[in-house]
C-alpha positions in Angstrom: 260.8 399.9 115.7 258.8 400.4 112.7 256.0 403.0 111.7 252.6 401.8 113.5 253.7 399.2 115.0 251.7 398.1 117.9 252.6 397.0 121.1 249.5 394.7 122.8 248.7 393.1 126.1 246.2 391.8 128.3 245.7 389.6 131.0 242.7 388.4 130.0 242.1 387.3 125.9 238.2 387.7 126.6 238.7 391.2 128.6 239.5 394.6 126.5 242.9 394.8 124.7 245.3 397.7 125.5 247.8 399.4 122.8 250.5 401.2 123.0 251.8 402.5 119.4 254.8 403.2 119.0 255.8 404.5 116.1 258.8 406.5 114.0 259.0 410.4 112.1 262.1 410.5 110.4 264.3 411.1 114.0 261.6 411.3 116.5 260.2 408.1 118.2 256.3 408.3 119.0 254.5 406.6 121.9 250.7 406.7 121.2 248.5 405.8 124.4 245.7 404.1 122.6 242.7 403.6 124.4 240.6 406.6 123.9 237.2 404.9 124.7 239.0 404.8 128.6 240.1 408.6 127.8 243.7 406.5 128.1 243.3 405.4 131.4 246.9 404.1 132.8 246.0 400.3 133.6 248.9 397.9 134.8 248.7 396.1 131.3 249.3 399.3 129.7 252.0 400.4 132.1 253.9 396.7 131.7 253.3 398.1 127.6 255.3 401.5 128.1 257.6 399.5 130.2 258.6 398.0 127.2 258.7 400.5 124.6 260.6 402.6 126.7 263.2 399.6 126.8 263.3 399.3 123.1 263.2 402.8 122.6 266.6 403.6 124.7 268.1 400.7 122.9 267.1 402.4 119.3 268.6 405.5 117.0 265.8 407.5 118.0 266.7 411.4 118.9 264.1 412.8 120.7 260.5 411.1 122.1 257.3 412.3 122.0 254.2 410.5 123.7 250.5 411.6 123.4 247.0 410.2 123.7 245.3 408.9 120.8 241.9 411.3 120.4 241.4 414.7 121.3 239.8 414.0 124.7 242.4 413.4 126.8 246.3 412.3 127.1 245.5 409.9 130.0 243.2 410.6 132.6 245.1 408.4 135.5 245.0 405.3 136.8 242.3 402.7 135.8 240.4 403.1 139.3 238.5 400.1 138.8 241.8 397.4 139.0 242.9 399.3 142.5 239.5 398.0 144.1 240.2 395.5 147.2 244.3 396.1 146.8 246.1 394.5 149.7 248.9 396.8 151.7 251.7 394.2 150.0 250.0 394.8 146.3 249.2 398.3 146.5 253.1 398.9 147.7 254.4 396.7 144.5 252.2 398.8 141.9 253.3 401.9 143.0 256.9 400.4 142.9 256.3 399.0 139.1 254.7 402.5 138.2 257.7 404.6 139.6 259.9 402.4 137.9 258.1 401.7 134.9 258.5 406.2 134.8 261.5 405.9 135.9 262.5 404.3 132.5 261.4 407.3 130.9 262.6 409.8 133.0 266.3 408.9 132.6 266.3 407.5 128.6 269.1 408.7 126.8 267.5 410.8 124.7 264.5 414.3 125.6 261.1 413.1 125.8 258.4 415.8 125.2 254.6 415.0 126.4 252.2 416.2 123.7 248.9 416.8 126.2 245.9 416.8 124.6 242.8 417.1 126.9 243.6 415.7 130.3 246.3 414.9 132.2 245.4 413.7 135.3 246.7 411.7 138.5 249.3 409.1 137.1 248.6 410.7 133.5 250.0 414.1 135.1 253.0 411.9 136.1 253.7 410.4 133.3 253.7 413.5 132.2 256.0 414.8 135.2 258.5 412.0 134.1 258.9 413.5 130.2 261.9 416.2 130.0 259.3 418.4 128.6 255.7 419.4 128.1 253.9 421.3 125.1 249.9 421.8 126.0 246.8 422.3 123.5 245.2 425.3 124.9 242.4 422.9 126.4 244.5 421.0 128.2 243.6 420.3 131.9 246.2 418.7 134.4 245.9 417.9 138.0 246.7 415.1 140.7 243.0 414.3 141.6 243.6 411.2 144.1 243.2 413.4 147.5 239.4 413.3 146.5 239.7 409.6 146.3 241.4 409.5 150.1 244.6 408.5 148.0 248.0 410.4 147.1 249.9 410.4 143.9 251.9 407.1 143.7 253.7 407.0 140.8 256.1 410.1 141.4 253.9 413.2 141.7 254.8 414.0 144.9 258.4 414.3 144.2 258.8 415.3 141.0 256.0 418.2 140.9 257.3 420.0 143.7 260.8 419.9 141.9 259.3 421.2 138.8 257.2 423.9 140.6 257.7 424.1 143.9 256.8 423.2 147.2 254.1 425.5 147.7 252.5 425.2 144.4 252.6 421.6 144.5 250.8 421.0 147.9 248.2 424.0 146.6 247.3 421.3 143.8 247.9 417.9 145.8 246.1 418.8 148.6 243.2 420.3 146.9 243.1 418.2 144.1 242.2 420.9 141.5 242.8 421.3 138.1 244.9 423.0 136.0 244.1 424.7 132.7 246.6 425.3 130.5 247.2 429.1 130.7 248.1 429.0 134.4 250.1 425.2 133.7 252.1 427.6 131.8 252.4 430.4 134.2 253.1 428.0 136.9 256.2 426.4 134.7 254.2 423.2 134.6 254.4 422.8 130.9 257.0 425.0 128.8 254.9 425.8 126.0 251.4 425.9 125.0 250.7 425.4 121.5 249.0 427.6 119.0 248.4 425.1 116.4 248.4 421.7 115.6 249.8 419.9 118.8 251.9 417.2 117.6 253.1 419.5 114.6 254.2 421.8 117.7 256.2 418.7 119.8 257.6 418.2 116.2 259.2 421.7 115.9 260.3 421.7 119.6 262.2 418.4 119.4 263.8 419.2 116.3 265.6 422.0 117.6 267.9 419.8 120.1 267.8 416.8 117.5 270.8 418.4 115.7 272.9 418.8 118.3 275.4 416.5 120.1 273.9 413.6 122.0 276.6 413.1 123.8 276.7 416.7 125.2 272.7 416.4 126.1 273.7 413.5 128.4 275.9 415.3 130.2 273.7 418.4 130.6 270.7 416.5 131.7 272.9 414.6 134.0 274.6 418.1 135.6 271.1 419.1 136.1 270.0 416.1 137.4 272.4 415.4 140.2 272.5 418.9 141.1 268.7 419.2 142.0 269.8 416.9 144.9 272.9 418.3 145.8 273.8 421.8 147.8 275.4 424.2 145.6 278.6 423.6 146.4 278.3 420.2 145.5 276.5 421.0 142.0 279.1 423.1 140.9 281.2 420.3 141.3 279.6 417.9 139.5 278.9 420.6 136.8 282.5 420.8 136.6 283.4 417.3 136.2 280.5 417.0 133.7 281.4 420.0 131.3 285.3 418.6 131.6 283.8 415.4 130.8 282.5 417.4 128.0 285.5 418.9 126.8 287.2 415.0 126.4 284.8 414.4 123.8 284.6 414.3 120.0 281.9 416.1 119.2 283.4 419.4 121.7 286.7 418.9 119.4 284.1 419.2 116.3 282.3 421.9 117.5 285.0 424.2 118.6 286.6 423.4 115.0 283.4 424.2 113.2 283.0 427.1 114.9 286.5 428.4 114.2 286.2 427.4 110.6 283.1 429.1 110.6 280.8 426.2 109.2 278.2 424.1 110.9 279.4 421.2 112.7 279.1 417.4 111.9 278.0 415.9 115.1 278.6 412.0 115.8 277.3 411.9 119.2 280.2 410.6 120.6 
């Protein structure tokens, strides 16, 4: 996966070219959405696109992920409106199943994803954004799942993954109203984690590089105890915490760590 290199596709050779960049910073991998004349509008060419990258991406040496919109206007503004005109039921049931799946990709890659958003996030940008293990905001960020005004509802994960991230209540105040977010109250709300002061993607950098050093194996594991545990009663979490962190215990990296620390040095992990 080298720097700038450009992933491309279209159905039509005549009709407008969409990009994905991806691209590499020392660790971090970079997914670029790249069509900022469409404010980055998620289109099923460009969804097949992160399909992809995401696929080459788990496969890669890459410790962290972050994905952004190229320009300052938005990080992706939702789904191109104009391909869901005259859907059939069986079609429109088959996109929504290639976008969930296609997020799906990214929600459970190996590695933390962090979405950098820049401008707007809305609809199936929001989810995309939903699907990342974190998000950092520029302070003029604006996110919201807008279809209600369309008579449609989030398809590609919003309805199940924002209420997990900030509860029922809060997420039916913004799906059923379709209002937007600004960044402040995203942030309030636990929406994103961070908003940045400064330069955005200078801000993702700094964020990712503060798990990058630590043991890949043990990340897995975490995310994993988390993530089966947000379906589970307690009981049943602490359970699966328990396996997990013995799990934990039974690898290298725990055997490295506890020795480091005991030797008083920093440890050497090898993600294994």
């Amino acid at each position: 996966m080298g720097a700038g290199r450009a992933h491309r596709a279209g159905r039509d050779p005549l009709g407008p070219v969409v990009t994905i960049r991806v691209s590499r910073s020392d660790e971090l991998a970079l997914v670029t959405l790249d069509r900022p004349a469409a404010l980055n509008a998620l289109d099923f060419a460009m969804l097949r696109e992160l399909a992809a990258a995401f696929d080459e991406i788990a496969s890669g040496d890459a410790r962290a992920l972050l994905i952004t919109g190229a320009g300052d206007r938005a990080f992706c503004a939702g789904a191109d409106v104009a391909e869901l005109v005259g859907r059939s039921l069986a079609a429109a049931r088959a996109d929504a199943a290639f976008g969930q799946a296609t997020l799906a990709k990214l929600d459970t890659l190996p590695i933390p994803s962090i979405a950098l958003v820049n401008g707007y996030a809305l609809g199936g940008g929001l989810e995309l954004a939903l699907a990342c293990t974190f998000r950092i905001a520029a302070p003029g960020a604006r996110l919201g799942l807008p279809e209600i005004k369309l008579g449609l509802i989030p398809g590609y994960g919003g309805t199940q993954r924002l209420p997990r991230l900030i509860g029922a209540a809060r997420a039916l105040d913004m799906i059923l109203t379709g209002r937007v977010v600004a960044a402040d109250e995203a942030l309030a709300i636990g929406l994103v984690n961070r908003v940045a002061a400064g330069d955005l993607f200078e801000a993702g950098t700094r964020f990712a590089c503060e798990m990058t050093g630590f043991s890949q194996a043990a990340q897995r594991l975490a995310r994993e105890a988390v993530r089966r545990g947000l379906d589970a009663s307690l009981t049943e979490g602490l359970a699966i915490e328990a396996d997990l962190s013995a799990a934990a215990f039974q690898t290298a990296d725990a055997g490295e760590g506890i020795t480091a620390f005991r030797e008083k040095r920093k440890p050497i992990f090898r993600d294994r």
